[in-house]
VEXZAKE-117498 format. One line per 8 residues: number of its first residue (from 0); their letters; for each residue y, x, z of C-alpha. Coordinates in steps of 0.05 Angstrom, whole numbers. Layout:
NUM	a	Y:X:Z ~ ...
***
This chain:
0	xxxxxxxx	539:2443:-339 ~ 587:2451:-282 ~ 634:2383:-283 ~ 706:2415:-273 ~ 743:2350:-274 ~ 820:2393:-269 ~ 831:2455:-308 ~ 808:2519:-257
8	xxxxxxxx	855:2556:-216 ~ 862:2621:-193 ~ 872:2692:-206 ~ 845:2743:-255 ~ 841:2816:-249 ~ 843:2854:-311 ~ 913:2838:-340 ~ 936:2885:-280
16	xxxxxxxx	882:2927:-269 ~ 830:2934:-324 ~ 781:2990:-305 ~ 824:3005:-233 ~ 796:2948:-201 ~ 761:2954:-131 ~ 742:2914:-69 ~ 815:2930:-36
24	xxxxxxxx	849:2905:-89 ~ 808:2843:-102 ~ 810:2828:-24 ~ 882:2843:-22 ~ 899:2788:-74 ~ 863:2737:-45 ~ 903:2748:15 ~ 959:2745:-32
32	xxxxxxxx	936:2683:-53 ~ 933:2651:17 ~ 997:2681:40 ~ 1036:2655:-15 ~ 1007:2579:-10 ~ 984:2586:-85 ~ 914:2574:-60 ~ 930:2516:-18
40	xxxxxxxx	960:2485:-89 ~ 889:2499:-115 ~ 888:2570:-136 ~ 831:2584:-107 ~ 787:2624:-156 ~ 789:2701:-149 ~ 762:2733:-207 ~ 739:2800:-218
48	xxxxxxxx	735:2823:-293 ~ 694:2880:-320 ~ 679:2948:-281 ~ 658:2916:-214 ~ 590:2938:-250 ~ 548:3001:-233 ~ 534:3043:-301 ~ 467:3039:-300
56	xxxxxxxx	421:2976:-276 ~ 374:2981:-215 ~ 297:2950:-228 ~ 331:2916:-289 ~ 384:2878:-242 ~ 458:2892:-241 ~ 484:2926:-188 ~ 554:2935:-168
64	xxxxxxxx	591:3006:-171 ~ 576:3030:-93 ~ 633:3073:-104 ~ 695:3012:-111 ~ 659:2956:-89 ~ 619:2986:-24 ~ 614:2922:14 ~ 570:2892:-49
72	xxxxxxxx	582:2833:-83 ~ 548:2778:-33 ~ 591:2808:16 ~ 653:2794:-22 ~ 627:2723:-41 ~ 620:2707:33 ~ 692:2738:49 ~ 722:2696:-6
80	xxxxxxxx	680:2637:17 ~ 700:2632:93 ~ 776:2630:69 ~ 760:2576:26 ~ 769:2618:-35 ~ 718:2620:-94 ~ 688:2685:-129 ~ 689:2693:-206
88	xxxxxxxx	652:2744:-240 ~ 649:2788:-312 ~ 592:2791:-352 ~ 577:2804:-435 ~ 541:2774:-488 ~ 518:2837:-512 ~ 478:2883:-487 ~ 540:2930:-461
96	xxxxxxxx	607:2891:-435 ~ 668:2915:-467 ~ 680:2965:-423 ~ 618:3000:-432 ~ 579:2968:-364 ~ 513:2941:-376 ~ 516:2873:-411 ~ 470:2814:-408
104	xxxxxxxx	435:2814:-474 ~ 364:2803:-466 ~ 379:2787:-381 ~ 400:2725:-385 ~ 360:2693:-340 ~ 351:2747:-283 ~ 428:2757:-291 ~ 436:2684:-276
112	xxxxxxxx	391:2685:-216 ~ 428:2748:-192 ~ 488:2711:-197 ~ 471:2653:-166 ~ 433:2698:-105 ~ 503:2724:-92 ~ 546:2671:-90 ~ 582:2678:-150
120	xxxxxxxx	625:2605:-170 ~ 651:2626:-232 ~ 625:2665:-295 ~ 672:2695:-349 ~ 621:2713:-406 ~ 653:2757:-467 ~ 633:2772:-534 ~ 631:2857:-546
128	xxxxxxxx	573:2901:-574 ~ 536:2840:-604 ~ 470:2863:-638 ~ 484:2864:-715 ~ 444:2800:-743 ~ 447:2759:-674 ~ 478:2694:-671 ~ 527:2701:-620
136	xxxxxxxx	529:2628:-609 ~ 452:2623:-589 ~ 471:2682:-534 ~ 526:2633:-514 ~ 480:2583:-502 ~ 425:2620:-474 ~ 469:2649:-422 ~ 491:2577:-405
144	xxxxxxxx	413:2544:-400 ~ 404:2600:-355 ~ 460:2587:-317 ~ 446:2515:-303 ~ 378:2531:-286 ~ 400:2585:-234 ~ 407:2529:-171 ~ 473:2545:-162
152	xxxxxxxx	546:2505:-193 ~ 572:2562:-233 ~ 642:2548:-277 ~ 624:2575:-346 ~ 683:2609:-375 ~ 669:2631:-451 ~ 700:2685:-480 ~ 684:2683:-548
160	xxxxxxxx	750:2698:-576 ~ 760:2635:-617 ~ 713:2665:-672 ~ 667:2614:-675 ~ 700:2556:-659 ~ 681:2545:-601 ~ 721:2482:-581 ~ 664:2449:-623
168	xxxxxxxx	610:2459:-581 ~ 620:2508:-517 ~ 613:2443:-481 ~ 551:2427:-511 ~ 527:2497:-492 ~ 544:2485:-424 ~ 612:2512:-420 ~ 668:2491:-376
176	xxxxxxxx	728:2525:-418 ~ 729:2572:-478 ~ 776:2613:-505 ~ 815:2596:-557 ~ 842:2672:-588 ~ 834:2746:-572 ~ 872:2767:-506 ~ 947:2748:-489
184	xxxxxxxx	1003:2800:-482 ~ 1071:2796:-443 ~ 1112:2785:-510 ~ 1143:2718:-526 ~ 1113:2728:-604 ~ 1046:2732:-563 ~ 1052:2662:-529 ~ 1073:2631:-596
192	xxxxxxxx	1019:2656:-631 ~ 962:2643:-570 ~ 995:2566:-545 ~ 1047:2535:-583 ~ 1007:2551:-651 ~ 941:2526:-628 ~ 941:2480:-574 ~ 967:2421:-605
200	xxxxxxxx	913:2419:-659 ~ 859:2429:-609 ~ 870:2381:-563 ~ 828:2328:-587 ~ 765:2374:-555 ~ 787:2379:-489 ~ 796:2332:-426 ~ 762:2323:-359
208	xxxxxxxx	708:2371:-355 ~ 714:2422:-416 ~ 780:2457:-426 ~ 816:2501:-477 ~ 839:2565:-454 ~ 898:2605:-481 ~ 879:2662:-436 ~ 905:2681:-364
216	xxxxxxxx	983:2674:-357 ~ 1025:2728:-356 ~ 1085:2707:-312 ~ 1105:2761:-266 ~ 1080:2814:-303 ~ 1142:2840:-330 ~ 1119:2897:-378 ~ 1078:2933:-330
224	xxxxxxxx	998:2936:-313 ~ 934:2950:-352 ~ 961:2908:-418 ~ 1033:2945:-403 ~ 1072:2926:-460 ~ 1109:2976:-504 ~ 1181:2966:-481 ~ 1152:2969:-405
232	xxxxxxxx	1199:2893:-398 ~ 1160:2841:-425 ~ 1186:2767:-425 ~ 1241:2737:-396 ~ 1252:2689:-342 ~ 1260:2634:-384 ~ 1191:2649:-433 ~ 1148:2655:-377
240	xxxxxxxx	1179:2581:-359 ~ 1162:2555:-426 ~ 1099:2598:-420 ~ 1075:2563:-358 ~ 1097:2492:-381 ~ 1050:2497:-444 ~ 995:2522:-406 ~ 1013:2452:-351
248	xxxxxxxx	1023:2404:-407 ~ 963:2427:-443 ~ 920:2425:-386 ~ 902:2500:-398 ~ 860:2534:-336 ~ 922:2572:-289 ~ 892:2641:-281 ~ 949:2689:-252
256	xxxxxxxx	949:2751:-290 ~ 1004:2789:-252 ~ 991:2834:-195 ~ 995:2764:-141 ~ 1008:2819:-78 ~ 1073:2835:-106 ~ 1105:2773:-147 ~ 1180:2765:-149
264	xxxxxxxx	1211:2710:-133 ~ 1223:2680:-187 ~ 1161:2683:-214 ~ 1122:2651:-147 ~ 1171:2594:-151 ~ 1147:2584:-221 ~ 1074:2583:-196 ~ 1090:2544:-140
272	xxxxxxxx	1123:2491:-169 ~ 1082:2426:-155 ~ 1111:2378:-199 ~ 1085:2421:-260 ~ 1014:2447:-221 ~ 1001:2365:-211 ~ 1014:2361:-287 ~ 965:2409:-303
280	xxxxxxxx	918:2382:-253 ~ 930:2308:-275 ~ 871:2264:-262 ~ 866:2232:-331 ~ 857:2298:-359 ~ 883:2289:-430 ~ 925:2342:-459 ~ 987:2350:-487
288	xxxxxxxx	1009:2349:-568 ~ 1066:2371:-607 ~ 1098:2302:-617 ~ 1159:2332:-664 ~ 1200:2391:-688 ~ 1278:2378:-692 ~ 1298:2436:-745 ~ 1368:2456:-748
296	xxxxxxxx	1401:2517:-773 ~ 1345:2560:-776 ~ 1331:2541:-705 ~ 1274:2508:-683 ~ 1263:2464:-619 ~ 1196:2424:-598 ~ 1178:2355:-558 ~ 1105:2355:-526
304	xxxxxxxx	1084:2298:-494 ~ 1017:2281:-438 ~ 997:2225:-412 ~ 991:2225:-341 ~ 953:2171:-291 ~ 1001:2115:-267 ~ 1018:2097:-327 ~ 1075:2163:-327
312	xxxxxxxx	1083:2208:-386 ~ 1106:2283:-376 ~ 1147:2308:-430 ~ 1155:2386:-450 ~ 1220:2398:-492 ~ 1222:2479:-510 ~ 1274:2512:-555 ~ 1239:2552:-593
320	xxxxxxxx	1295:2592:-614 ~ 1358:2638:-611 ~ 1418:2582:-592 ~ 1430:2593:-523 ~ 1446:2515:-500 ~ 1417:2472:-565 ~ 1406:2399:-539 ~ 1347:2369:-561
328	xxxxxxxx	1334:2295:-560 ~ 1266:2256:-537 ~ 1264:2188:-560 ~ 1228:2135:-531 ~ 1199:2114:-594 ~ 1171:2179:-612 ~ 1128:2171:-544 ~ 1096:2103:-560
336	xxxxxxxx	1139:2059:-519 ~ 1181:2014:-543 ~ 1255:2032:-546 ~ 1276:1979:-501 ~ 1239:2010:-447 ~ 1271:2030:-381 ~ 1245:2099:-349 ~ 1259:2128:-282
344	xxxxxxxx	1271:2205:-308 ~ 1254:2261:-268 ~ 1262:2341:-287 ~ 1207:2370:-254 ~ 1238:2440:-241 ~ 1313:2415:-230 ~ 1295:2357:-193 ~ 1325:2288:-180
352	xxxxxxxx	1313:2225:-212 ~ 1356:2169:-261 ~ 1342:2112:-285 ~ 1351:2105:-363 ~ 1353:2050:-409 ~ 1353:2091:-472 ~ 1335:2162:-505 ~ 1350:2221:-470
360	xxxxxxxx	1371:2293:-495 ~ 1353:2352:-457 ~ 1394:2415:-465 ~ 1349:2481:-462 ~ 1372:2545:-471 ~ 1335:2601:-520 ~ 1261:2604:-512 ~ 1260:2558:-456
368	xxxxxxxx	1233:2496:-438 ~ 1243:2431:-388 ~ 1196:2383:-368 ~ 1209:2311:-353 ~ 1159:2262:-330 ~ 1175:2196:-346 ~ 1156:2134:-307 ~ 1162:2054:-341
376	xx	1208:2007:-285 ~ 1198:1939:-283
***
């Protein structure tokens, strides 16, 4: 097992590019990734998802497509590498990836070694064209013995879907992060379904070293790319903030699933911001839960909480619904701490900092979100 003490970082290609993916691109986005500073606030992993595979395997070892990638993979790995950048890689449980590329059924263990031979730091394994009859959770595991065997620290990413529960024992089968549903879309019903209905209740099975994953994020996408959504828009500014505070608070892996070379600017503040990245990368590693729903007229808004190392507590408030301004309060109480307890208060996007001496409402407007870390004074 590969000890991932903060949730990975990075970039993952498939949300923009499914099948169109190619060296340029991949190269091109890691540039991205340096130009912007994203990697120097620790997204730093560069992952290519399926069809970087040839059709066919060579002397039973996968080769790359000669045709997108003509460099090779190594090559790529030590590009990556010398810009301080980490290479992840696709592979499949079964024995075809859902794409139709050779899988790794049966070659787990020379797969591994390949992997490993090339430089590869990060493995996302997926779950089509399983054998009828096989236990898909033994091919898990085999994949990650071999893995661990291979001489090389390789992040395990598992992409089981959520069938299986595999929050139960991924880690066991060596297993950095698993995923926790089928793939995300750039719809606000989407993120409700994938984070704000599951990643409360899960939360008990992840922390420093094994993480829940809700999929890549979709900020910046806006409608368009390989999942292009069917009213070509997708979310709004304000979901993708409540989108990426979930995935901070929840301590959810930050894989960028928008096309990094050309992010608006809206979006790469949102990314940028380090007050919510250092959330997400908190030390103590514990995630966030659903501490309350205030109910109103049909409307619905909800209080997360974390705690964070220092003693500080950072505090998601989202407004789940239609009412453009709703104010919703965060007691002290309903944190743990005592109600005579004085905070220092900071908004983490808006900035500045107050002292209070007593509860605090937070007004959000629909189907966004504000986060507050909160600090005890003497």
């Amino acid at each position: 097992m590969v000890m991932q003490n903060r949730p990975p970082m990075g970039w993952n290609s498939w949300n923009s590019f499914g099948p169109e993916i190619g060296e340029a691109i991949v190269k091109e986005s890691a540039e991205a990734l340096l130009d912007t500073g994203l990697a120097e606030l620790g997204y730093r992993y560069v992952n290519v998802d399926d069809f970087w595979q040839s059709e066919k395997r060579i002397d039973g070892r996968l080769r790359w497509d000669d045709q997108t990638f003509p460099s090779g993979i190594p090559a790529l790995a030590d590009t990556l590498h010398r810009k301080g950048l980490k290479l992840g890689l696709y592979s499949c449980a079964g024995p075809m990836t859902c794409g139709g590329r050779p899988g790794s059924y049966g070659h787990e263990r020379i797969d591994a070694e390949t992997f490993a031979e090339w430089g590869v730091d990060l493995l996302k394994y997926d779950y089509c064209h399983l054998p009828p009859g096989v236990d898909g959770r033994r091919l898990c595991e085999r994949m990650g013995r071999e893995l661990a065997a291979s001489g090389r620290s390789i992040v395990y990413s598992l992409c089981e879907w959520g069938r299986g529960d595999p929050w139960e024992w991924a880690a066991y089968a060596g297993a950095t992060m698993w995923r926790i549903s089928g793939d995300i879309d750039d719809r606000w019903e989407s993120i409700v379904d994938v984070g704000f209905s599951r990643l409360s209740e899960l939360a008990p099975y992840a922390g420093r070293g094994r993480w829940n994953d809700p999929d890549t994020l979709v900020v910046g996408m806006h409608g368009v790319g390989n999942r292009e959504v069917a009213d070509g828009v997708g979310c709004t500014d304000a979901e993708y903030r409540s989108h990426f505070l979930l995935w901070c608070l929840t301590a959810a892996p930050l894989l960028i699933g928008a096309d990094v070379r050309n992010l608006d600017e809206q979006s790469l503040t949102l990314l940028s911001n380090p007050a919510a990245v250092a959330v997400n990368q908190d030390p103590l590693g514990v995630p966030a839960r659903r501490i309350g729903r205030v109910e109103h007229g049909g409307e619905t808004a909800e209080v997360w909480a974390r705690p964070l190392s220092g003693g500080r507590t950072a505090v998601g408030v989202f407004n789940m619904g239609l009412n453009a301004g709703r104010r919703v309060p965060v007691a002290w109480e309903s944190l743990g701490w005592d109600a005579r307890t004085t905070f220092s208060v900071r908004d983490a996007l808006g900035g500045g900092e107050d002292i209070r001496r007593s509860d605090v409402s937070v007004a959000v407007g629909s189907h966004d979100a504000a986060l507050l870390i909160l600090e005890p004074v003497d």
